[in-house]
C-alpha positions as CSV (number, residue, x, y, z in Angstrom):
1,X,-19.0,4.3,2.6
2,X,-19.9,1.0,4.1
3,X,-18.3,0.8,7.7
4,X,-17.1,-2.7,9.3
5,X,-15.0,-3.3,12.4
6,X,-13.3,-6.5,13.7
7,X,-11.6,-6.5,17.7
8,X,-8.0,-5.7,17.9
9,X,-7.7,-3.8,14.4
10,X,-4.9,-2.1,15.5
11,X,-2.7,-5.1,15.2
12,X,-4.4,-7.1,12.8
13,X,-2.3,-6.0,10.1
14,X,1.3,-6.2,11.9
15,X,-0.1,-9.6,12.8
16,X,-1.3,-10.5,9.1
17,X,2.0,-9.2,8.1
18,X,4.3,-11.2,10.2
19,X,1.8,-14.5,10.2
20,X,2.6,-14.1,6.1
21,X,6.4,-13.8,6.4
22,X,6.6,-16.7,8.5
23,X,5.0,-18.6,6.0
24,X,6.9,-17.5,3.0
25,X,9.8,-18.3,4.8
26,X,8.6,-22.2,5.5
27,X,7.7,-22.1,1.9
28,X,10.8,-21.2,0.6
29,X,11.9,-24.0,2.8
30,X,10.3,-26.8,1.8
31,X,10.6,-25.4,-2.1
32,X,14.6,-26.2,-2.0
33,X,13.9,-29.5,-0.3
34,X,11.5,-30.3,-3.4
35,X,13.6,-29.1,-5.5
36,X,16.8,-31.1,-4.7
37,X,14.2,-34.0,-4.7
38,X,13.3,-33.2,-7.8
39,X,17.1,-32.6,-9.2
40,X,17.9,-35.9,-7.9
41,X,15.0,-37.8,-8.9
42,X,15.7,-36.0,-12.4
43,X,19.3,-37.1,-12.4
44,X,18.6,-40.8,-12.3
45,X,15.6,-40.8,-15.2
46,X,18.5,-38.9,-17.4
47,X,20.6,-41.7,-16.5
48,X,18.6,-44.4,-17.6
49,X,17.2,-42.7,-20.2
50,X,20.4,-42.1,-21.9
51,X,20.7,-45.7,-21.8
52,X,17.7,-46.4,-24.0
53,X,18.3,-43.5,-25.9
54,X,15.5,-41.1,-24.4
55,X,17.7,-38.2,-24.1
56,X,14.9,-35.8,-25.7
57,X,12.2,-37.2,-22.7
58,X,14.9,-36.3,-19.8
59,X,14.9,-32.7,-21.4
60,X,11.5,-32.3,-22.1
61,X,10.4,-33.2,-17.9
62,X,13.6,-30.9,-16.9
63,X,12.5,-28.2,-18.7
64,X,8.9,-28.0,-16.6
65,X,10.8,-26.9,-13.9
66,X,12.4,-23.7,-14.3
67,X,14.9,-23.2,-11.7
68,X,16.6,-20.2,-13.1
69,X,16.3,-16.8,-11.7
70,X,14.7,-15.5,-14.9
71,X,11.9,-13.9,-13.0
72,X,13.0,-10.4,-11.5
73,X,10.5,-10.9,-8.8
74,X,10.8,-14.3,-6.7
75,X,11.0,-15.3,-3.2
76,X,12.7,-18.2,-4.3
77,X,16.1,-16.8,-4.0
78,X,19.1,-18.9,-2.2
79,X,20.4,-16.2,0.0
80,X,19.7,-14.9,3.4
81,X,17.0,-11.8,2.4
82,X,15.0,-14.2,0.3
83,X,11.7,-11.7,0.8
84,X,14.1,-8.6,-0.9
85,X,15.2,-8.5,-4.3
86,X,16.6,-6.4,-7.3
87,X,13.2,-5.7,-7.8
88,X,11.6,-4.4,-4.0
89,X,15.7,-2.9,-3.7
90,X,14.9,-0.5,-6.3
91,X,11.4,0.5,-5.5
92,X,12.9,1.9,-2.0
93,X,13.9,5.6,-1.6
94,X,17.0,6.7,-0.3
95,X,16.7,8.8,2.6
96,X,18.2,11.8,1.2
97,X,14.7,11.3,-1.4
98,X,12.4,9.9,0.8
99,X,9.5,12.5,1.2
100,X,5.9,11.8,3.1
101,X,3.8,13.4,0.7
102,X,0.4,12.3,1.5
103,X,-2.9,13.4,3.1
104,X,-6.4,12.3,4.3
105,X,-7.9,13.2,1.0
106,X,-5.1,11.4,-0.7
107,X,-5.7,8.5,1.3
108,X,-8.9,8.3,1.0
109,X,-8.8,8.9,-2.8
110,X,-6.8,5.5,-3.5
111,X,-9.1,3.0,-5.4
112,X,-8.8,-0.6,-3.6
113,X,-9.5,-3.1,-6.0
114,X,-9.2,-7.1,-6.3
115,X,-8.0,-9.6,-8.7
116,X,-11.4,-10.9,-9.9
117,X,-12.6,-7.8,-11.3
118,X,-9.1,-6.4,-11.8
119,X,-9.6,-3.2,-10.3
120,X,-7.5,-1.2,-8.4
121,X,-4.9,1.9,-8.2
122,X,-1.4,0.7,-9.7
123,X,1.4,0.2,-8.5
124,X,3.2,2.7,-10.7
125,X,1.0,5.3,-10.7
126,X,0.9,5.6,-6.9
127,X,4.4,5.8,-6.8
128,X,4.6,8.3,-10.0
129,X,1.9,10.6,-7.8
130,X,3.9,10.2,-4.4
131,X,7.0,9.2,-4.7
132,X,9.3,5.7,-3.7
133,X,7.9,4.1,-0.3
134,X,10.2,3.6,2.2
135,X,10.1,0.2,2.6
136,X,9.0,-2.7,0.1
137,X,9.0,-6.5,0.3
138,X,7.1,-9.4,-1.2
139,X,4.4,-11.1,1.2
140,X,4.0,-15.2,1.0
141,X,5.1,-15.3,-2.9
142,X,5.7,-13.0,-5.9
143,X,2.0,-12.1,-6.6
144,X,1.5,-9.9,-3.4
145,X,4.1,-6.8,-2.9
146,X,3.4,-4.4,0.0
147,X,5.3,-1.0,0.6
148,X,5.6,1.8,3.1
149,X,5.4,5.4,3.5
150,X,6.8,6.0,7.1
151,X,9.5,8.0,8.1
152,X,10.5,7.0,11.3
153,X,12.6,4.1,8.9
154,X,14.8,6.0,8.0
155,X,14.7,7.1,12.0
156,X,13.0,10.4,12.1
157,X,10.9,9.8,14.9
158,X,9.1,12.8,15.8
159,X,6.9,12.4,12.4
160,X,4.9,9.2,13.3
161,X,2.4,9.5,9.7
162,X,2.4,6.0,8.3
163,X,0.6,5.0,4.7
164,X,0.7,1.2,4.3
165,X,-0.1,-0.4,0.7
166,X,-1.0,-4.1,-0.7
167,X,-1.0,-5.1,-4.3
168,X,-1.9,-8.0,-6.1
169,X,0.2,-9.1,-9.6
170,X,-1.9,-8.9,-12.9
171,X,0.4,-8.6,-16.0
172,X,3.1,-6.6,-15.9
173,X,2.3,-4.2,-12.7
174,X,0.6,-4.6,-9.6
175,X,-2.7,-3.0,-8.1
176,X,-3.9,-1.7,-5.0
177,X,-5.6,-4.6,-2.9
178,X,-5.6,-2.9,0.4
179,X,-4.6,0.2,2.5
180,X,-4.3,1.0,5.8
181,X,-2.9,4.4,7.4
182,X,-1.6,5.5,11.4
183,X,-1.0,8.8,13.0
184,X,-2.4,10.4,9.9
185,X,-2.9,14.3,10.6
186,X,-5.7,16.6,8.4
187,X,-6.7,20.4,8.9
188,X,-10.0,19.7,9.9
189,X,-8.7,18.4,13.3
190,X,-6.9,21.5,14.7
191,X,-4.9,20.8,18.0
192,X,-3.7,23.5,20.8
193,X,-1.4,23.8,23.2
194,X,-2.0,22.3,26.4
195,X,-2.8,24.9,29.0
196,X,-3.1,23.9,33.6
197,X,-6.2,22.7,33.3
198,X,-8.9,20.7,31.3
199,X,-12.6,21.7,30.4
200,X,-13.2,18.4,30.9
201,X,-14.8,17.5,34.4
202,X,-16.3,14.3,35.8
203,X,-19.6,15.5,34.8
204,X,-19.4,16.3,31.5
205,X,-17.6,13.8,30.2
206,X,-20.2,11.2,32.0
207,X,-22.7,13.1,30.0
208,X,-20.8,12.4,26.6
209,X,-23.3,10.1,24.7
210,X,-20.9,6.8,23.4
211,X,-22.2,5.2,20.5
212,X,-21.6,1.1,18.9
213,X,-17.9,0.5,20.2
214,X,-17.6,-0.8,16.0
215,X,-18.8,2.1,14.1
216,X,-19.7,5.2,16.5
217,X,-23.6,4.8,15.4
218,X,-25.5,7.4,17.7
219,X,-22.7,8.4,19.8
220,X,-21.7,12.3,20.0
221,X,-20.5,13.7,17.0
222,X,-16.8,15.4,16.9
223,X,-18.9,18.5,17.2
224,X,-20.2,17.8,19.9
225,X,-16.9,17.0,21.5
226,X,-15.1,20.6,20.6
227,X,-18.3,21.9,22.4
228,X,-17.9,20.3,25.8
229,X,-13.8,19.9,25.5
230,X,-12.8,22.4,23.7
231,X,-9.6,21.7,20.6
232,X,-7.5,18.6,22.0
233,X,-3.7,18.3,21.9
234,X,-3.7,15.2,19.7
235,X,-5.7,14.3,16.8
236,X,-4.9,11.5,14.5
237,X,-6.4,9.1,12.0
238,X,-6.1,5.7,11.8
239,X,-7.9,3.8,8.8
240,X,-7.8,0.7,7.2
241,X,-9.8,-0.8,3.5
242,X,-9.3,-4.3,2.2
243,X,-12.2,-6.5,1.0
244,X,-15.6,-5.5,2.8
245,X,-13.5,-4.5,6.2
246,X,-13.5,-0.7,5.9
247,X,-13.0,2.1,8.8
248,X,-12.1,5.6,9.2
249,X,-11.4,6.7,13.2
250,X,-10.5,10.1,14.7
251,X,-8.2,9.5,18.2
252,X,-8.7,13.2,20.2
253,X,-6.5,13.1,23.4
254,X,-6.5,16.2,26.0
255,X,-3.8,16.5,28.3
256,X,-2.9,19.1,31.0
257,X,0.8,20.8,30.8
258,X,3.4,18.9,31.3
259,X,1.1,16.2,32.8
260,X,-0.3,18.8,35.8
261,X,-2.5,16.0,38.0
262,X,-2.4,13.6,35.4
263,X,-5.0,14.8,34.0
264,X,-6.3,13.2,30.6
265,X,-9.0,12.3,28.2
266,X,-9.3,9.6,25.6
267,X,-11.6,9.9,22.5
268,X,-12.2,7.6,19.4
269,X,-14.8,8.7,16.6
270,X,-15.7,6.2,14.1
271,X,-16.2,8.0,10.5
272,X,-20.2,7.3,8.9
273,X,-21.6,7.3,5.9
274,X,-22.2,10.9,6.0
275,X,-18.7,12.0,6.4
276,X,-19.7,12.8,10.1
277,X,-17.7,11.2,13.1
278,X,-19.3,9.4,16.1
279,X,-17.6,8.7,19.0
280,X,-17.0,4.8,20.1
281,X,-15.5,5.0,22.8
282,X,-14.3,7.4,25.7
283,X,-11.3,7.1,28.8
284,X,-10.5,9.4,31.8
285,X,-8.1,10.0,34.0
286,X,-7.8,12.1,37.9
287,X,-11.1,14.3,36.3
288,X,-12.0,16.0,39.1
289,X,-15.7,17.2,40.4
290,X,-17.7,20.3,39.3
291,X,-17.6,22.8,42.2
292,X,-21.3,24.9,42.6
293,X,-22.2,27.7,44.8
């Protein structure tokens, strides 16, 4: 698994997201000033066409613009939610049905796939195997639809997992083109309770070897980390796949209880090649000294 980091990842695709909405939205725009261009424009031909008898011609150029709503899937719609339709409508649960159903290995498992080689996980098969996202809408035009698994939309907050999916059109269904994935829990990462104090102290956590702040190359491995710190009281994944840009992380936070000297420790692992994790980077807070005889 090839591993490739930009700066700012964890925003870059809220900020894709929203940078692409904005422009459907001024696309949609200047389509309905184009097309009443157009419908005028068209009205005067058919005028003066009718005249000389070219009735047929004033049909024929009409008919290369189709402005009906044949299409189930179109931005182009004249009403206020013009990036919803019939067709994103039904591919949302309800929350009565709405179930997060998916793990690391599931996650990991989806095939990403582009429209040049027309690879890629469909759409209807991901949501035969996991069920109706909890959010769908189309991004910049009907080619691209994106969905969510994330139940804090339907405002259960305390379960912050998130599964985020791209999908390019080819034929009649649409095909994984990228994933991405927040606050994802697995097994392998056990947690505990948080007790007075930390194992951490200033010196050891000085002594934790950081690797590349991009992919965790020759930093201390999560093994390593358990050793020193013992099980954290956080762990989460975080991981994102579209095109070459590929990661995996592991976020470890220790705490004291109920914050006792504000006491904390930050830890990111980058996932290699090897299935191992490396850790990237490393924060502290109030540590205190070692104390020797």
């Amino acid at each position: 698994m090839a591993i490739k980091k930009k700066n700012n990842r964890y925003h870059e695709l809220e900020v894709i997201r929203n940078e692409l909405d904005k422009e459907s939205k001024r696309t949609y725009q200047e389509f309905l000033k184009g097309k009443r261009s157009v419908q005028q424009g068209a009205l005067l031909l058919g005028v003066a066409l009718l005249i000389g008898g070219g009735i047929w011609s004033v049909k024929s150029n009409l008919n290369r613009f189709d402005w009906s709503e044949k299409s189930e899937i179109s931005i182009y719609q004249e009403d206020d939610d013009n990036l919803q339709n019939a067709f994103t409508r039904r591919l949302v649960a309800s929350k009565e049905d709405f179930a997060f159903n998916w793990t690391l290995t599931d996650y990991e498992g989806l095939v990403v796939g582009d429209k040049q080689t027309a690879t890629g996980d469909s759409l209807s098969s991901i949501i035969e195997k996991f069920g109706n996202p909890s959010s769908a809408r189309l991004i910049y035009d009907e080619q691209t639809v994106a969905i969510d698994y994330k139940c804090y939309d339907y405002d259960i907050y305390e379960d912050r997992r998130q599964v985020s999916l791209t999908f390019y059109k080819n034929g009649d269904d649409y095909y994984l083109k990228g994933k991405n994935t927040y606050n994802m829990t697995d097994d392998q990462f056990q947690i505990q309770k948080a007790s007075e104090d930390l194992s951490w102290t200033a010196e050891n956590f000085s002594e934790l070897v950081v690797g590349s702040a991009d992919t965790g190359a020759g930093g201390a491995t999560y093994e390593d980390v358990i050793k020193i710190g013992g099980l954290p009281q956080e762990s989460t994944i975080s991981g994102y796949h579209s095109g070459t840009l590929k990661y995996v992380e592991l976020s470890l936070v220790y705490r004291t209880e109920y914050y006792r000297d504000n006491k904390n420790v930050f830890i990111r692992l980058e996932k290699q090649e090897d299935g191992t994790y490396r850790v990237s980077s490393k924060v502290s807070e109030s540590l205190t000294e070692e104390v020797t005889d």
